[in-house]
N, C-alpha and C positions, 0 to 999 in steps of 0.2 A: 630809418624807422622800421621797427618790427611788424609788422601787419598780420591780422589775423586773419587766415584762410575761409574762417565762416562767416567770414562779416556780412551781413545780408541775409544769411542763412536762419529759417526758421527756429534750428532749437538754438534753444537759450542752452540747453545739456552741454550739447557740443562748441559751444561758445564758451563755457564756465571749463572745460576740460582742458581746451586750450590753454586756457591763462592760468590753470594751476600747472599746467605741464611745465609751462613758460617760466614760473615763479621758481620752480623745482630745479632749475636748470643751471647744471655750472654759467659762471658767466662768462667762461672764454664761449663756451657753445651758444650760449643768448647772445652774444655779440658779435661772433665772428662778422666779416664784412659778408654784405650777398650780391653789391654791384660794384663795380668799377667805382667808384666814384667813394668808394666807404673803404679801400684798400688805404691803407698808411704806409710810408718808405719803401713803396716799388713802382715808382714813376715812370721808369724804362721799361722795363715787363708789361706795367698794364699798356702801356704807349704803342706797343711793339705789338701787342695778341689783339688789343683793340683794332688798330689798321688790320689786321689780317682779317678779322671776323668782315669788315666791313666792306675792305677787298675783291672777301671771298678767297683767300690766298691761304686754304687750312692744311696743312699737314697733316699728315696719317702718325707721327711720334714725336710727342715732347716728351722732353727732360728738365724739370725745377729741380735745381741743387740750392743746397744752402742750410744755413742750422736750421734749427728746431723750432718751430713757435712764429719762423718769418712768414706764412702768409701761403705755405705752397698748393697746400691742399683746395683751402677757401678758393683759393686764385682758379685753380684747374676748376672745379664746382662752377664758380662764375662764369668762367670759360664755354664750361658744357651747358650752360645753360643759355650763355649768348648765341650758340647756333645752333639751340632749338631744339637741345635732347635733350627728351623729358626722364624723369626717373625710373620707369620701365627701361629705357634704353643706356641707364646711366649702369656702373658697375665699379665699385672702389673693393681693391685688395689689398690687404695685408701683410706683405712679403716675408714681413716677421714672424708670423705664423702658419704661412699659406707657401712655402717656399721649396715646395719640392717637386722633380720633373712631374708626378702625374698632375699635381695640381694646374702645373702650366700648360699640358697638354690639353687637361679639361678647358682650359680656358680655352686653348686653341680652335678647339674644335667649336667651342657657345661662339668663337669668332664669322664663323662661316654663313652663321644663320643669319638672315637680313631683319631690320630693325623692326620694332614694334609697331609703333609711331615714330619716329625720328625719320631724320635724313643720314644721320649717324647712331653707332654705337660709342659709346666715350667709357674704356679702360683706365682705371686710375689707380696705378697700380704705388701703395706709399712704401716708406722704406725697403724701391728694391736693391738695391744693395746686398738684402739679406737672402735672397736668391742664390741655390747650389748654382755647382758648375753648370750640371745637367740643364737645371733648368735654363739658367738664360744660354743654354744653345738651343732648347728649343724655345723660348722664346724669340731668338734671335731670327730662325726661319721664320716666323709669323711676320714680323720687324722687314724683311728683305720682301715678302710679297703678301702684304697685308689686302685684303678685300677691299675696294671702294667705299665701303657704308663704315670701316674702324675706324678710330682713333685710338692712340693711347697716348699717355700721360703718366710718366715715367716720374717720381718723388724720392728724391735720398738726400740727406746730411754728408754722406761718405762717398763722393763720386768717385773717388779716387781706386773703388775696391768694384768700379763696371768695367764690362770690358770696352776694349776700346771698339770691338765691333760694335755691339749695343751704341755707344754712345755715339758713334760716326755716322748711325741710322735715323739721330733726333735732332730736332731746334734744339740746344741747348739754351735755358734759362739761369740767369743765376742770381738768385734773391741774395740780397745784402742784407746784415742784420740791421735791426732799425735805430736809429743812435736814443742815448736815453731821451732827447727831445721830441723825437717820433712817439717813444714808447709815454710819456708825459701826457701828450695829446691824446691818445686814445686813451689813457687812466682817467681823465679829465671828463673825457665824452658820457664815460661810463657812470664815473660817480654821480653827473647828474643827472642820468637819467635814472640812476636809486635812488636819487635825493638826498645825496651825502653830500659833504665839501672835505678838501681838504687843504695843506697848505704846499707853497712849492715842495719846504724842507722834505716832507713825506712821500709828494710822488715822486722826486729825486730818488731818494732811499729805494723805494720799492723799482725803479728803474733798474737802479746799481744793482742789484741784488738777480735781476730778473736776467743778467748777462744777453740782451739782447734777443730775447724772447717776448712777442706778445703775450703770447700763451701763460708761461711763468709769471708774468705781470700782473697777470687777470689772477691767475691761481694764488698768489700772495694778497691779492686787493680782497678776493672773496673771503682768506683767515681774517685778515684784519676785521673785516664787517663783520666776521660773525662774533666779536671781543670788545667792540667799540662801543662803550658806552651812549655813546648821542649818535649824532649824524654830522660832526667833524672829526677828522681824522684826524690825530696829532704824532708827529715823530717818536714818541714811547710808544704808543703802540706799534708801529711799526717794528722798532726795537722788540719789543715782549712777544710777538708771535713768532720772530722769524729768527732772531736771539743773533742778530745783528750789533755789532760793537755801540757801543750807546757814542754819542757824539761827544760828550766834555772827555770822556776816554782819547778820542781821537784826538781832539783842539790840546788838550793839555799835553799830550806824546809830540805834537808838531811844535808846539810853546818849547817844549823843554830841551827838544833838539836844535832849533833856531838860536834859541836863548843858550846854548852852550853846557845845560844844566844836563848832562848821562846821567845822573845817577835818578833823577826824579825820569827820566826818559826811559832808563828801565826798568825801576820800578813800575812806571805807570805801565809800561807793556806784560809784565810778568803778571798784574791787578786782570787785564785784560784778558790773558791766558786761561790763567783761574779762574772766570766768570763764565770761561767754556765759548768763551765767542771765534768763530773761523778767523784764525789768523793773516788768513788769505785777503780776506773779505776786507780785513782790521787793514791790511797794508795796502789793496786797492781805494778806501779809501780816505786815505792818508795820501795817495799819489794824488789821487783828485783833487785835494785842497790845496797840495801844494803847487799841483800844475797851473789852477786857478789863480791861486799868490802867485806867481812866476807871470801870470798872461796880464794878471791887475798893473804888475811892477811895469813890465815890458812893454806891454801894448794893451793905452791905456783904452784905445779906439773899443777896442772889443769888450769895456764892462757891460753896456747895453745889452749884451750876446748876452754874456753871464747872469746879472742879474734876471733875466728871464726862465731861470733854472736853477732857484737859490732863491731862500731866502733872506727875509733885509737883515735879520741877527747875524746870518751865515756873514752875506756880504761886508758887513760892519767886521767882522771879526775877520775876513781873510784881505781885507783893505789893510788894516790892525798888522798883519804876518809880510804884507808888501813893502813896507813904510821903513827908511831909514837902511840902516847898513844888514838887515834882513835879507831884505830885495835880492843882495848880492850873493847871499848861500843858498840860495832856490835851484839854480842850475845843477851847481853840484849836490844839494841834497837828494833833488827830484833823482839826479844818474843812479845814486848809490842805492836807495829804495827799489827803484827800479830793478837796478841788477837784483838783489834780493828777495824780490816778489818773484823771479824769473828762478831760484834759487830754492823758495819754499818746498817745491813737490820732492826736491832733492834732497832734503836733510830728514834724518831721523829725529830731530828735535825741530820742529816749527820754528820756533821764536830764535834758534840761533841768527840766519841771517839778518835779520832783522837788530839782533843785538849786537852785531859782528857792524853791520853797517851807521849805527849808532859810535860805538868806539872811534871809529875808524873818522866819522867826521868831529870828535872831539879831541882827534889828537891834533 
């Protein structure tokens, strides 16, 4: 729950400034989480920094690796705020803009100084990664004998480009992205606390799309809102803002390949090209339905799973794609897609693998 800081507080001014700030506010930033307890898909990280805080067991340098949009920054913020450094002593950098040795050396030096109010100083330093050489050597001295009252809080997507001294100095964390069912439940959270609804079909879609980002999630749920006629969401719009391959595109390409019929299969993919939709996008999913038809055929245990992530039209219709001597070209169709979705970034024409792999199970 978001709480307003004046509550209590005599002006109505500063009460009313608030809630238009709050109204104005991207919604990843109105919702990010602010306690443990509001974090989604990092159960081991929050599990792991909780025990320490409680301990008392705090290190002088972490490391949160992981994409984009998982949770890293919020996470560190909560952190700093569970042992009790207040935002005078708090300090979030930039490394993507802030990334060159005098910058780090300023830092070094605001290091030395003892806290405000806190018992700590808490560095939160995001994308460093993007830190010269210079810099993280000397960051790395800071890192080898850091003052009693620092922290830092070390943030990258690309750990693979620290050094290995830097990182041999931190707790390494490593955020996982959130599967689309994580990212579902926090779409869900949000909607209603705007007072929208929507249906599975659509938070599915904006999942897919959000490639394992919170953040992305939010930022596609905010276009939709501002396009959506009422306050339910439906699958066309999700479609029209983000210009995602419309679904009967998709059902009728998986129909047509099943069903033996290439030429209506690509046709309908060339239909799709033309309409300007990421073909990327078109054949991720397209893997989806059929991985779903493959897990309906196979293992029937698991619709309950499914049906919780889909809706009843979807399921009816990939029930429909399971049924009969279908069933049986799931495996091999799902391989050949696959390979070719793995094949798109590589061709100078999009739609070839795709059409290559179409042939190829009609013969």
């Amino acid at each position: 729950m978001l709480l307003c800081p004046f509550f209590g507080v005599g002006s109505v001014a500063l009460r009313m400034l608030y809630f238009l700030h709050m109204a104005s506010m991207s919604l990843y930033r109105k919702y990010r989480p602010t306690s443990w307890k509001e974090v989604i898909g990092q159960t081991q990280v929050v599990r792991v920094l909780e025990r320490a805080v409680k301990d008392a067991h705090i290190s002088h340098a972490y490391l949160f690796e992981g994409s984009r949009g998982t949770g890293k920054t919020s996470v560190a913020r909560i952190f700093t705020q569970a042992i009790g450094t207040t935002g005078s002593d708090l300090y979030e950098i930039d490394a993507a803009s802030n990334n060159g040795v005098d910058d780090v050396r300023d830092l070094r030096d605001g290091v030395r100084t003892l806290p405000f109010n806190s018992k700590y100083k808490v560095y939160i330093i995001d994308e460093v990664h993007m830190l010269s050489k210079a810099a993280f050597n000397a960051l790395l001295k800071t890192l080898e004998e850091p003052p009693a009252h620092a922290i830092f809080i070390l943030a990258t997507t690309e750990v693979y480009k620290l050094p290995e001294t830097v990182v041999s100095r931190c707790q390494v964390f490593k955020f996982h992205r959130p599967s689309e069912e994580d990212i579902c439940i926090n779409l869900k959270n949000v909607l209603k606390n705007e007072g929208y609804e929507a249906d599975k079909g659509s938070l599915a879609l904006i999942a897919i799309l959000a490639e394992g980002s919170f953040r992305d999630a939010l930022t596609i749920l905010e276009k939709v809102l501002g396009v959506s006629k009422d306050k339910n969401i439906e699958v066309s719009e999700v479609e029209a803002v983000t210009g995602a391959p419309r679904s009967d595109l998709v059902e009728k390409f998986i129909r047509a390949i099943l069903g033996g019929e290439k030429d209506v299969a690509l046709l309908t993919l060339d239909k799709a090209n033309k309409s300007g939709v990421d073909i990327k996008m078109f054949t991720k999913l397209v893997l989806r339905n059929l991985r779903y038809s493959m897990l309906i055929a196979l293992a029937p245990d698991m619709i309950e799973d499914i049906k919780n992530q889909i809706s009843e039209p979807e399921l009816k219709y990939l029930k429909e794609l399971s049924a009969g001597d279908r069933a049986k070209k799931l495996p091999n169709t799902l391989r050949a897609f696959l390979s070719a979705y793995n094949d798109i970034g590589y061709s100078y024409i999009t739609t070839l693998p795709l059409e290559l792999a179409v042939i190829e199970l009609s013969a």
